[in-house]
N, CA, C and O atoms as a GROMACS GRO file, in nm:
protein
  536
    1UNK      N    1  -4.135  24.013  14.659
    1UNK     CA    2  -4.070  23.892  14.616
    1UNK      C    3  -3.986  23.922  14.492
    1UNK      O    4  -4.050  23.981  14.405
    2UNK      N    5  -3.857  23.896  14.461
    2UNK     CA    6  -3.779  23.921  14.387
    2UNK      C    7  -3.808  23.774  14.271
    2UNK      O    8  -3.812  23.655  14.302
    3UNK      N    9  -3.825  23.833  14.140
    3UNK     CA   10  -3.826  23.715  14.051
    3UNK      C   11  -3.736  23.676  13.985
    3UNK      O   12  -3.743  23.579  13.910
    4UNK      N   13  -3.651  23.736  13.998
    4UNK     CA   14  -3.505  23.759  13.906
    4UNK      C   15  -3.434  23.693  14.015
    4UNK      O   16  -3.434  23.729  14.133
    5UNK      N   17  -3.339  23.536  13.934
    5UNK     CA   18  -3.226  23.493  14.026
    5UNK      C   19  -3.099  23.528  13.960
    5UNK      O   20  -3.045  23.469  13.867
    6UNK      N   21  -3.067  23.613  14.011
    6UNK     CA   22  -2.924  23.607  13.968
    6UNK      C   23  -2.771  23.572  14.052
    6UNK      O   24  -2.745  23.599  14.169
    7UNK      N   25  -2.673  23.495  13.941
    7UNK     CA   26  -2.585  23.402  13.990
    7UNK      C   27  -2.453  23.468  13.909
    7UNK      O   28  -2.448  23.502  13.791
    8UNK      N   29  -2.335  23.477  14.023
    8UNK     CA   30  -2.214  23.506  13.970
    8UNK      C   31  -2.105  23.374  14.004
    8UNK      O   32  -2.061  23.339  14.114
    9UNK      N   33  -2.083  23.322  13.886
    9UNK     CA   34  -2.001  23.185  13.857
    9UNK      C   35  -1.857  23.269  13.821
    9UNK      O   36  -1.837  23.342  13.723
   10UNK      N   37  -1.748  23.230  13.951
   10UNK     CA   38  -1.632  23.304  13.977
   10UNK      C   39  -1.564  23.227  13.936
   10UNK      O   40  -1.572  23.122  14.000
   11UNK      N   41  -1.456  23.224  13.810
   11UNK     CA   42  -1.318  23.087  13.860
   11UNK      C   43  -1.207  23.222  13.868
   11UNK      O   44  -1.168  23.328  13.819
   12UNK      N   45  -1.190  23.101  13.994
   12UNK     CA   46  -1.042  23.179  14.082
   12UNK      C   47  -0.913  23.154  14.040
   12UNK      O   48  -0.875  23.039  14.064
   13UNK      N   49  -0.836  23.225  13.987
   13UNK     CA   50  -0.658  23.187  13.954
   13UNK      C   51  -0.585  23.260  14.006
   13UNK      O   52  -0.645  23.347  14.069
   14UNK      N   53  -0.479  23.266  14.009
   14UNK     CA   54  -0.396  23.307  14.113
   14UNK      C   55  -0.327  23.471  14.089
   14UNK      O   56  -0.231  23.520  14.149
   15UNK      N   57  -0.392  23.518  14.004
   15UNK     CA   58  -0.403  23.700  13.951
   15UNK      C   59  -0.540  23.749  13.937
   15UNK      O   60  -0.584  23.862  13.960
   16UNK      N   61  -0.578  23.681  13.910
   16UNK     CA   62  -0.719  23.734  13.837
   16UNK      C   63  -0.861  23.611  13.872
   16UNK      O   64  -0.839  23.491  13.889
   17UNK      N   65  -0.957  23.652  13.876
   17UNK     CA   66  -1.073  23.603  13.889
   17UNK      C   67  -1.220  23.641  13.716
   17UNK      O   68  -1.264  23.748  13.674
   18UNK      N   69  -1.234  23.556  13.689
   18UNK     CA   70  -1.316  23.557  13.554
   18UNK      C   71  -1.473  23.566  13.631
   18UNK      O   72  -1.468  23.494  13.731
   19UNK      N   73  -1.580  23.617  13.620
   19UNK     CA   74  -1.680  23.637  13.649
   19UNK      C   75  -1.787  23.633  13.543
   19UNK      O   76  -1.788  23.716  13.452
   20UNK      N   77  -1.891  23.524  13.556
   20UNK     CA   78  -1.988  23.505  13.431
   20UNK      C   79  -2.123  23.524  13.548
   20UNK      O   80  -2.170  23.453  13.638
   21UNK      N   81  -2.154  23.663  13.489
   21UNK     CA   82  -2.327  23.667  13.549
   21UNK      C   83  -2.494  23.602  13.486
   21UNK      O   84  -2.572  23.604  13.390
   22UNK      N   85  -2.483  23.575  13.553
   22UNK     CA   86  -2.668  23.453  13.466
   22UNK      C   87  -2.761  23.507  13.524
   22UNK      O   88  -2.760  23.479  13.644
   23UNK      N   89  -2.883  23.607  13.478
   23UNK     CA   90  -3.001  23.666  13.502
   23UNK      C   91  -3.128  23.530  13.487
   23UNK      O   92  -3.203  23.549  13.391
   24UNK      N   93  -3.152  23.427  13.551
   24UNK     CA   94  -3.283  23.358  13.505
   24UNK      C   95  -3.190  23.261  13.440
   24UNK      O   96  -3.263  23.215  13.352
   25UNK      N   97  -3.089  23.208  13.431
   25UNK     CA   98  -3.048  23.112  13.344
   25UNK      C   99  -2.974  23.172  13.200
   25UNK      O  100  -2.938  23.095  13.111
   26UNK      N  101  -2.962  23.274  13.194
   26UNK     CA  102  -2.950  23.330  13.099
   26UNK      C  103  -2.820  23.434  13.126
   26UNK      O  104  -2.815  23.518  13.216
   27UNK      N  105  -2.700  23.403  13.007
   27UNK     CA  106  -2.579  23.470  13.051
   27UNK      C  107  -2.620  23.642  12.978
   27UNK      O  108  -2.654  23.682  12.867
   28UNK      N  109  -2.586  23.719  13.141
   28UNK     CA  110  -2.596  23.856  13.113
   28UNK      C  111  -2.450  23.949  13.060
   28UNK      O  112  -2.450  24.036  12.972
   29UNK      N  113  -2.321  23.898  13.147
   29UNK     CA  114  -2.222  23.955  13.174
   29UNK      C  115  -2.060  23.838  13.193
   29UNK      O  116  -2.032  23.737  13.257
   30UNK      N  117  -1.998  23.920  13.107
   30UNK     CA  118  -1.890  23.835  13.221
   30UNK      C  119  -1.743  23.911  13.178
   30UNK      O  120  -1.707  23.937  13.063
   31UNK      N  121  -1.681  23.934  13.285
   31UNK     CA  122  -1.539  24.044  13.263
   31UNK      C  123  -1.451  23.937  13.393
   31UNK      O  124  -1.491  23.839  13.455
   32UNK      N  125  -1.329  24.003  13.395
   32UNK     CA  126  -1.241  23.976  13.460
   32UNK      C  127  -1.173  24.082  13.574
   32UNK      O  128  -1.136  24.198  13.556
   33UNK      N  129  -1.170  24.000  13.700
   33UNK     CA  130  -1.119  24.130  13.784
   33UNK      C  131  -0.998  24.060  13.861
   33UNK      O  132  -0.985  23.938  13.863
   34UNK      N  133  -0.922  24.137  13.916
   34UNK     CA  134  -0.803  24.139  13.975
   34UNK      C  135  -0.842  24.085  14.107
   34UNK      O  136  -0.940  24.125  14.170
   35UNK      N  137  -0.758  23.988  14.147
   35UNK     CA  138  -0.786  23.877  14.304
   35UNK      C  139  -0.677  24.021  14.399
   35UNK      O  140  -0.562  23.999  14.438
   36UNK      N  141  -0.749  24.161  14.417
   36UNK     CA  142  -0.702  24.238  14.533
   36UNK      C  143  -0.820  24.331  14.562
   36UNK      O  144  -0.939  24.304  14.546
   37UNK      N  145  -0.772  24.431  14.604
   37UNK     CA  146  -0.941  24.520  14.681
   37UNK      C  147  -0.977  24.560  14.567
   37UNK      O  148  -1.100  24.554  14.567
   38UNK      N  149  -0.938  24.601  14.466
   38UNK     CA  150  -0.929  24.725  14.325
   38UNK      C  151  -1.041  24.571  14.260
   38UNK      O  152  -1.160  24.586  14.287
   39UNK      N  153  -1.016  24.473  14.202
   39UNK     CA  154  -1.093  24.403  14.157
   39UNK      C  155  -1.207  24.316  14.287
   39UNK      O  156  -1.312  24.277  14.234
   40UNK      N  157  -1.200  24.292  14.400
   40UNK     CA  158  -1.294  24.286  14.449
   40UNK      C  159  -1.368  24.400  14.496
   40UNK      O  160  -1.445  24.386  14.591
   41UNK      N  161  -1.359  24.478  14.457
   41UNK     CA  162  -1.418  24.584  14.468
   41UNK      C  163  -1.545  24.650  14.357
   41UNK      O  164  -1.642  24.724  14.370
   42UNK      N  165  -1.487  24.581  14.255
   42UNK     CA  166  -1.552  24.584  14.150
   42UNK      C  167  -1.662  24.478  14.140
   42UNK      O  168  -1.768  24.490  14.079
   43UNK      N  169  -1.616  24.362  14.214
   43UNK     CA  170  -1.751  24.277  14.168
   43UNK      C  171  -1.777  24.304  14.304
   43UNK      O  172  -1.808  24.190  14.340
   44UNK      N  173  -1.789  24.394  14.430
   44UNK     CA  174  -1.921  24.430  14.541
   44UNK      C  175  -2.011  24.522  14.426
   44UNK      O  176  -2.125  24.514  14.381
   45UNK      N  177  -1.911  24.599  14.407
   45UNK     CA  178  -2.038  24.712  14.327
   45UNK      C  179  -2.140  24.631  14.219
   45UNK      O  180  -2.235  24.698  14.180
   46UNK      N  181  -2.131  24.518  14.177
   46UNK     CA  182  -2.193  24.444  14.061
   46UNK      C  183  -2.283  24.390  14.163
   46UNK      O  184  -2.399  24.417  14.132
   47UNK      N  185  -2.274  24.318  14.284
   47UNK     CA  186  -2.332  24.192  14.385
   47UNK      C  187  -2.439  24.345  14.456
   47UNK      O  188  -2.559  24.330  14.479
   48UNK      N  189  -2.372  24.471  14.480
   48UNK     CA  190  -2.510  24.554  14.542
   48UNK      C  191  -2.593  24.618  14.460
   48UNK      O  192  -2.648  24.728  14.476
   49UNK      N  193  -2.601  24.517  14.338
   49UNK     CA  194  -2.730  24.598  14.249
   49UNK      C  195  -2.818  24.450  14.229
   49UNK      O  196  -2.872  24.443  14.119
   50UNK      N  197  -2.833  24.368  14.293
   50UNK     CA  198  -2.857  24.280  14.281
   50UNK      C  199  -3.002  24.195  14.410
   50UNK      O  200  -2.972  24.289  14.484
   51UNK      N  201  -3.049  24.161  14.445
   51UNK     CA  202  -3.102  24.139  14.564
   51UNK      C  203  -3.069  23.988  14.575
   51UNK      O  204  -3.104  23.910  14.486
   52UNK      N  205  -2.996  23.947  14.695
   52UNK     CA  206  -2.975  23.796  14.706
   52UNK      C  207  -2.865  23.767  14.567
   52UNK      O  208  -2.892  23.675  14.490
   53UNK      N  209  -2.796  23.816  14.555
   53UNK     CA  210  -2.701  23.744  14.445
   53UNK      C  211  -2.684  23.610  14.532
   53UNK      O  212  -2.685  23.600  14.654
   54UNK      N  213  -2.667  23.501  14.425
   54UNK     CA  214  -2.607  23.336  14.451
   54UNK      C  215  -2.450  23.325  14.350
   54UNK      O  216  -2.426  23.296  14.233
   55UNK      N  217  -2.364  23.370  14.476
   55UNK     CA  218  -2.221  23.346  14.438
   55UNK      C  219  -2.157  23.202  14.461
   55UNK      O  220  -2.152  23.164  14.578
   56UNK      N  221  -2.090  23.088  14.325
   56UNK     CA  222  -2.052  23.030  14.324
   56UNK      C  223  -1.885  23.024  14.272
   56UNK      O  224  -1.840  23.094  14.181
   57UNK      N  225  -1.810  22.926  14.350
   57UNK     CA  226  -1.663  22.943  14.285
   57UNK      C  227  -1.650  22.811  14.391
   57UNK      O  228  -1.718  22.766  14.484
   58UNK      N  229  -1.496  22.770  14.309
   58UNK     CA  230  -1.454  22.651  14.343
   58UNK      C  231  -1.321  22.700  14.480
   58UNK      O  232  -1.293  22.812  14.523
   59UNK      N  233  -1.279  22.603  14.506
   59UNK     CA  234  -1.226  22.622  14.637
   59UNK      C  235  -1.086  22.550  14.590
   59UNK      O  236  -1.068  22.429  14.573
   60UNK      N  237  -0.986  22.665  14.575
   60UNK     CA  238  -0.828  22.647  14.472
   60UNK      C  239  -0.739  22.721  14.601
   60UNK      O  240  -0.680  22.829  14.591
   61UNK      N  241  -0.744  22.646  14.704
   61UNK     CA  242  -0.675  22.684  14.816
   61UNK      C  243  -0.644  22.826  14.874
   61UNK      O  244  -0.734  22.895  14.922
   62UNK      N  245  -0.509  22.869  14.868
   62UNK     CA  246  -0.471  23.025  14.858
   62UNK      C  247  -0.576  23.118  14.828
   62UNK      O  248  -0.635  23.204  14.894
   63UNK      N  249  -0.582  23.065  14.677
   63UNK     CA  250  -0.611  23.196  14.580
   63UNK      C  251  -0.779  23.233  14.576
   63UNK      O  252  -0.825  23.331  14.517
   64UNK      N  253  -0.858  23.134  14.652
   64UNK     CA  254  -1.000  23.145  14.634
   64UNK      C  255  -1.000  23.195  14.844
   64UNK      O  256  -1.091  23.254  14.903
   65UNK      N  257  -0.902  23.156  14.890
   65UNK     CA  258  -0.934  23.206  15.067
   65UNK      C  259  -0.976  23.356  15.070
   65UNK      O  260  -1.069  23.404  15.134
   66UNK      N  261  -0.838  23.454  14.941
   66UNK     CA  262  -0.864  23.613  14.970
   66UNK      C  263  -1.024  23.663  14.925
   66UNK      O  264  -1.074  23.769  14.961
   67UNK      N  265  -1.089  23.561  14.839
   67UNK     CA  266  -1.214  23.605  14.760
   67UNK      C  267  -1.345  23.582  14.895
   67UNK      O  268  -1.425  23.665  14.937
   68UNK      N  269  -1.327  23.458  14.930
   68UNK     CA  270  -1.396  23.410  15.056
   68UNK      C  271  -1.343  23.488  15.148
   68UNK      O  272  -1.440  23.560  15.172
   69UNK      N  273  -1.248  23.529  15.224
   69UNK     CA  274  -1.218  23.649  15.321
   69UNK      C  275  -1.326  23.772  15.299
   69UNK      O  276  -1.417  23.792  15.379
   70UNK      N  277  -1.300  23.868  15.155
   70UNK     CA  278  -1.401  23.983  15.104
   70UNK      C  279  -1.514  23.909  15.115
   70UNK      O  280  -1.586  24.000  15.156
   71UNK      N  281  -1.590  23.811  15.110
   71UNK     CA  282  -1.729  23.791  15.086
   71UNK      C  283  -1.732  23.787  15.217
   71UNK      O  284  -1.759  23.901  15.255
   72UNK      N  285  -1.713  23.689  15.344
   72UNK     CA  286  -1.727  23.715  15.444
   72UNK      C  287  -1.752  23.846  15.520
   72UNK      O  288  -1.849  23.866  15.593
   73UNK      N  289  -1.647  23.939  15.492
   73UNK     CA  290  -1.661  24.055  15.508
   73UNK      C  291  -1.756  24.135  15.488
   73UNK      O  292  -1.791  24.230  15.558
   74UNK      N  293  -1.797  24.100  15.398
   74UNK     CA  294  -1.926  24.150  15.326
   74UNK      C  295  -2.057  24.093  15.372
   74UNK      O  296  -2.167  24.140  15.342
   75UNK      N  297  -2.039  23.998  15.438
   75UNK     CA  298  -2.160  23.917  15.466
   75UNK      C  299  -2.258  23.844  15.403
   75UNK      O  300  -2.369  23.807  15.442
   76UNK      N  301  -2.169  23.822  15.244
   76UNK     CA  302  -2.266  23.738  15.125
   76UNK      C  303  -2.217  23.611  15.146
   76UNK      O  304  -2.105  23.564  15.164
   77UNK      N  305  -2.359  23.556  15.135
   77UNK     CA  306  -2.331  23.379  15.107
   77UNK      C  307  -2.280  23.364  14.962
   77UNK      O  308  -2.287  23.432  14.859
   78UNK      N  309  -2.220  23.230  15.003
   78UNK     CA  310  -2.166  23.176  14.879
   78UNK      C  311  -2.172  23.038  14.826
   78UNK      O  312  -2.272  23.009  14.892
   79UNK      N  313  -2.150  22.946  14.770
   79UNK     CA  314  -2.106  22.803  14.691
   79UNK      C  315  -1.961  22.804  14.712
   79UNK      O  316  -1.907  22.853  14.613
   80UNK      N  317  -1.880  22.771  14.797
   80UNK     CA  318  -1.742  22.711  14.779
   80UNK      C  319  -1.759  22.608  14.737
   80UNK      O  320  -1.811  22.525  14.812
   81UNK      N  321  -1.720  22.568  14.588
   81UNK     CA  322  -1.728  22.425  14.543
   81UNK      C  323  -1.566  22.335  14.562
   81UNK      O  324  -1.460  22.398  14.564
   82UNK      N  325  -1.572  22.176  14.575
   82UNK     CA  326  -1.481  22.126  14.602
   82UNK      C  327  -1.453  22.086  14.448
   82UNK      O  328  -1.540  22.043  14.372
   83UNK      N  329  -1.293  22.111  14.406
   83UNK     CA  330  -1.298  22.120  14.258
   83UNK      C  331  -1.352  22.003  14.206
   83UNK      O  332  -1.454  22.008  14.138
   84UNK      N  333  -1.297  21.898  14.230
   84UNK     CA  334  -1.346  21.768  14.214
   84UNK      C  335  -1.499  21.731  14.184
   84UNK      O  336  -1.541  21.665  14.089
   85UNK      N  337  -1.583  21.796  14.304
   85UNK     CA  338  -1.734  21.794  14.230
   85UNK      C  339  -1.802  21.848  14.145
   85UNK      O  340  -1.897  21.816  14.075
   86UNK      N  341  -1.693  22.006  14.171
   86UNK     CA  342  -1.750  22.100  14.091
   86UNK      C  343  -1.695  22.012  13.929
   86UNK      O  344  -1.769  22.037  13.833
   87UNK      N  345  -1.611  21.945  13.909
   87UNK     CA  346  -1.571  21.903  13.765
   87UNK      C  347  -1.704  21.809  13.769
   87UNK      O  348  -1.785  21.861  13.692
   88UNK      N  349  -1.744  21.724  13.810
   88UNK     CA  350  -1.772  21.626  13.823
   88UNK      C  351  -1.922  21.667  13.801
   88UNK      O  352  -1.984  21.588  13.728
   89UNK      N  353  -1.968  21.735  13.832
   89UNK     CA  354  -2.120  21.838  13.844
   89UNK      C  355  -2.190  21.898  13.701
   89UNK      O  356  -2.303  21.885  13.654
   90UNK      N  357  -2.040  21.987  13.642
   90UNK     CA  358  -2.033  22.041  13.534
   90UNK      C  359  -1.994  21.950  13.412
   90UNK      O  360  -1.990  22.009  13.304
   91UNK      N  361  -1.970  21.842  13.411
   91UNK     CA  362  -1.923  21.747  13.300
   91UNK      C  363  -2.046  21.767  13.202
   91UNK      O  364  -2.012  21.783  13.085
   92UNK      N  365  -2.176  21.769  13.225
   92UNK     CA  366  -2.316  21.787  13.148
   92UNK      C  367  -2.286  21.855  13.056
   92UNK      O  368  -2.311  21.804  12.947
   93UNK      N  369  -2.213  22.009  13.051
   93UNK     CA  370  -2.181  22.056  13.015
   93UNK      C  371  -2.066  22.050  12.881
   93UNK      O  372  -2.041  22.144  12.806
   94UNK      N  373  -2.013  21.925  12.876
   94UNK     CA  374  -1.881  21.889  12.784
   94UNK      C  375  -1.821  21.975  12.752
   94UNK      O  376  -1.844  21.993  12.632
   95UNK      N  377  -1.719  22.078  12.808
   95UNK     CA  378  -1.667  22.147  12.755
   95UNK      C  379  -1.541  22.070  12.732
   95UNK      O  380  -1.484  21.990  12.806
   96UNK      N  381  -1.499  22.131  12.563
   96UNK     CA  382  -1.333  22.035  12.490
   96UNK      C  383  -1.270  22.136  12.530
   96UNK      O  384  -1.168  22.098  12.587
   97UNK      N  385  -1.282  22.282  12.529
   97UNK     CA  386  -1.210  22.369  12.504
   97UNK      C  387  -1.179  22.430  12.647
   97UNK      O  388  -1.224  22.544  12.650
   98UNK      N  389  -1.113  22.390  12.778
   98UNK     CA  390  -1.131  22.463  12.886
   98UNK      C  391  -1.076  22.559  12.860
   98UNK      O  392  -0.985  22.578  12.780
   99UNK      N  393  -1.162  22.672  12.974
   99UNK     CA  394  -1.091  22.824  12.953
   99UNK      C  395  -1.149  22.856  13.131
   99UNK      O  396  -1.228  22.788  13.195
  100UNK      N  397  -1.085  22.969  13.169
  100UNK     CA  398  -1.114  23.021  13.294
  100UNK      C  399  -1.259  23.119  13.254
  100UNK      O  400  -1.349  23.151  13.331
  101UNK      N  401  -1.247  23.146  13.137
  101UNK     CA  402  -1.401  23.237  13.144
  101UNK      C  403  -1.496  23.103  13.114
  101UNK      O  404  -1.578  23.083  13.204
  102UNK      N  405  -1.502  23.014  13.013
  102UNK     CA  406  -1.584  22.877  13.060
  102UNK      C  407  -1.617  22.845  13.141
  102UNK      O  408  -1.739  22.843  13.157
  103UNK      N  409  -1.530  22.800  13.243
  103UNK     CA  410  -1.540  22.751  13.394
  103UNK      C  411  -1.624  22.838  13.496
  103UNK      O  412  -1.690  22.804  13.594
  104UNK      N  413  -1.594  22.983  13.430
  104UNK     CA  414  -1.724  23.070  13.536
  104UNK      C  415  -1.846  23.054  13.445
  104UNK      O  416  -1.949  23.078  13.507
  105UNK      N  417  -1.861  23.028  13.349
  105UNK     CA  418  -2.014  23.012  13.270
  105UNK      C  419  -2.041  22.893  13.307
  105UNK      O  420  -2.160  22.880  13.335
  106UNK      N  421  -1.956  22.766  13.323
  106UNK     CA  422  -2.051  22.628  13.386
  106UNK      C  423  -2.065  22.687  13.562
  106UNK      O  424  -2.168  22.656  13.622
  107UNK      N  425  -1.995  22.742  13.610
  107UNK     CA  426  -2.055  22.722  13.748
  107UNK      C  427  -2.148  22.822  13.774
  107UNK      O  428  -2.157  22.842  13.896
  108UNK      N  429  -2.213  22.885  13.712
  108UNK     CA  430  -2.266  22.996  13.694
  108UNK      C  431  -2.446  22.950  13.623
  108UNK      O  432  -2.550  23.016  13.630
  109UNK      N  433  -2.418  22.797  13.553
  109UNK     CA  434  -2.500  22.767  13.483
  109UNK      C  435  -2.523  22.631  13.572
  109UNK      O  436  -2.638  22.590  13.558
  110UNK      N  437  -2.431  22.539  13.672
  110UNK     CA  438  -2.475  22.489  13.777
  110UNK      C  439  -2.532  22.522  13.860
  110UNK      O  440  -2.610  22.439  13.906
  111UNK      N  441  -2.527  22.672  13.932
  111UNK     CA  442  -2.593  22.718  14.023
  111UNK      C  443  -2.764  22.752  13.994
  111UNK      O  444  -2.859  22.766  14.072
  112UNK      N  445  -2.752  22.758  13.820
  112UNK     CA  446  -2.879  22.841  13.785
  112UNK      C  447  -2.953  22.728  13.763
  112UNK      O  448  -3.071  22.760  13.746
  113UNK      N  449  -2.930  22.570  13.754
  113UNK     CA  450  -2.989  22.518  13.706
  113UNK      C  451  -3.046  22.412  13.827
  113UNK      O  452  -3.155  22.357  13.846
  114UNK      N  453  -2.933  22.410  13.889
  114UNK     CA  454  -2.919  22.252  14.005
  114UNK      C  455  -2.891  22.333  14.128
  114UNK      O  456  -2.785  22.291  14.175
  115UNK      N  457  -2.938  22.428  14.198
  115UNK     CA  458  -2.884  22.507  14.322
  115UNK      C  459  -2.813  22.454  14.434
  115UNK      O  460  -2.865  22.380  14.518
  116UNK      N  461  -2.680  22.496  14.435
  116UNK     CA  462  -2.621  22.390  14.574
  116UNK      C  463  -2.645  22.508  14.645
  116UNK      O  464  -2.659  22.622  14.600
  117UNK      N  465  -2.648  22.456  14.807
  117UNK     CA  466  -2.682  22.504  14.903
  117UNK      C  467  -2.552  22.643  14.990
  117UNK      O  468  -2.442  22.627  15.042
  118UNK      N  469  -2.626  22.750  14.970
  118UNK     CA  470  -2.533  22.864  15.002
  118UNK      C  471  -2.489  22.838  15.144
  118UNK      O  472  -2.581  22.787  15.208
  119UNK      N  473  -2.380  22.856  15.215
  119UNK     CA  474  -2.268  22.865  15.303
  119UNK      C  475  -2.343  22.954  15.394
  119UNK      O  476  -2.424  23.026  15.336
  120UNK      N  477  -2.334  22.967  15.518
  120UNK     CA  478  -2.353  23.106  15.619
  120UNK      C  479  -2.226  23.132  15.622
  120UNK      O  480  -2.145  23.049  15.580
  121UNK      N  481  -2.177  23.284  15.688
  121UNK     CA  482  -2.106  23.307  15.695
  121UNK      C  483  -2.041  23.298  15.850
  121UNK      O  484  -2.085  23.344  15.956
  122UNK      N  485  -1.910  23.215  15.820
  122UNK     CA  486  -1.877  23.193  15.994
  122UNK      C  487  -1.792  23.341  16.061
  122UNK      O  488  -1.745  23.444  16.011
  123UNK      N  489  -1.801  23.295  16.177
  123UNK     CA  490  -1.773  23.437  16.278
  123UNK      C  491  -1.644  23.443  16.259
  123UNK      O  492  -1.595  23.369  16.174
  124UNK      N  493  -1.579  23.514  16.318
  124UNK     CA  494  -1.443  23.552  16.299
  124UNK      C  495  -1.374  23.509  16.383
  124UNK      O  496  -1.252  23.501  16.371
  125UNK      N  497  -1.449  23.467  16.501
  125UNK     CA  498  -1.352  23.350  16.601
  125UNK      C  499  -1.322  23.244  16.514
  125UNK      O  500  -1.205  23.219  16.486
  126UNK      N  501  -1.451  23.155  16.452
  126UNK     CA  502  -1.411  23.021  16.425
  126UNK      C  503  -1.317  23.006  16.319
  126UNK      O  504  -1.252  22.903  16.300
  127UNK      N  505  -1.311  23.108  16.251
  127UNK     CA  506  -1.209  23.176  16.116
  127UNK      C  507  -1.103  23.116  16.160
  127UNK      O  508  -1.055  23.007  16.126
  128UNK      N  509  -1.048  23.233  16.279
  128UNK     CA  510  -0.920  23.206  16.321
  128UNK      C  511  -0.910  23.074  16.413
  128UNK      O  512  -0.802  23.075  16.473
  129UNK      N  513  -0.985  22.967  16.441
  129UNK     CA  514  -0.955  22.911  16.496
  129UNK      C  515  -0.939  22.790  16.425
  129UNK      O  516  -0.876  22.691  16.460
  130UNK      N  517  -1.009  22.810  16.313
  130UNK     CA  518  -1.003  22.695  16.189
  130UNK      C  519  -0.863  22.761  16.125
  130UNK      O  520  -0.792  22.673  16.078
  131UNK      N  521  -0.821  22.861  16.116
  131UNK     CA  522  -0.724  22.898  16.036
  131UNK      C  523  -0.560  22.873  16.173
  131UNK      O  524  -0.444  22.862  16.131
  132UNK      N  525  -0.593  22.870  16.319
  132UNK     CA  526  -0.455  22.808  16.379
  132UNK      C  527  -0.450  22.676  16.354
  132UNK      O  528  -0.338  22.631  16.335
  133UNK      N  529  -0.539  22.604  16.350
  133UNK     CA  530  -0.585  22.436  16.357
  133UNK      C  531  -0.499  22.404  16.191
  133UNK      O  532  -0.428  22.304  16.176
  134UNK      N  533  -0.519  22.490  16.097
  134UNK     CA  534  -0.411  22.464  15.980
  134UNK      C  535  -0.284  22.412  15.968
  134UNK      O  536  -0.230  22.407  15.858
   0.00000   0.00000   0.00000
């Protein structure tokens, strides 16, 4: 039984992705990686030292599909949050000062605290069939 939960709270922008890691509730890590293979690549190698990582990020159209594409790929569940709730979720939090590395420490500190329910990963038919239906 693994006792350690650990949670990577992603905010997605349209170059770069901010990553805040929480060991137990507790912020361990947090850097910034590039939204292509070279930076998702970097946070697989972080997610396979991990058992069961709980990946959360908000759902910013475009720029969060290529991050959800690699996780799929990968076969990790995730939290696609709808921004709206995810604001709406994290308000507890009061942040005055938004920042993209903030935004991965509240969703990072939503997941650790209030667990929303991880995603399966869909097949690659329904992918493309949700993605002609677009």
């Amino acid at each position: 039984m693994d006792l350690l939960k650990t949670v990577f709270g992603i905010d997605v922008s349209s170059r770069k992705s901010n990553v805040c890691i929480m060991v137990n509730g507790q912020k361990v890590n947090d850097y910034a990686i590039s939204n292509d293979m070279v930076g998702f690549n970097q946070l697989l190698g972080n997610l396979k030292q991990v058992t069961k990582p709980q990946i959360i990020f908000e759902a910013t159209g475009v720029y969060s599909r290529r991050l959800q594409a690699f996780l799929d790929m990968h076969e990790l569940r995730y939290v696609m949050m709808n921004p709206l709730e995810a604001k709406r979720k994290t308000k507890d939090y009061l942040h005055q000062n938004k920042t993209d590395k903030l935004d991965a420490l509240y969703l990072a500190k939503l997941q650790s605290e209030h667990p929303q329910r991880l995603a399966y990963v869909q097949s690659k038919e329904y992918q493309e069939l949700m993605a002609n239906n677009r």
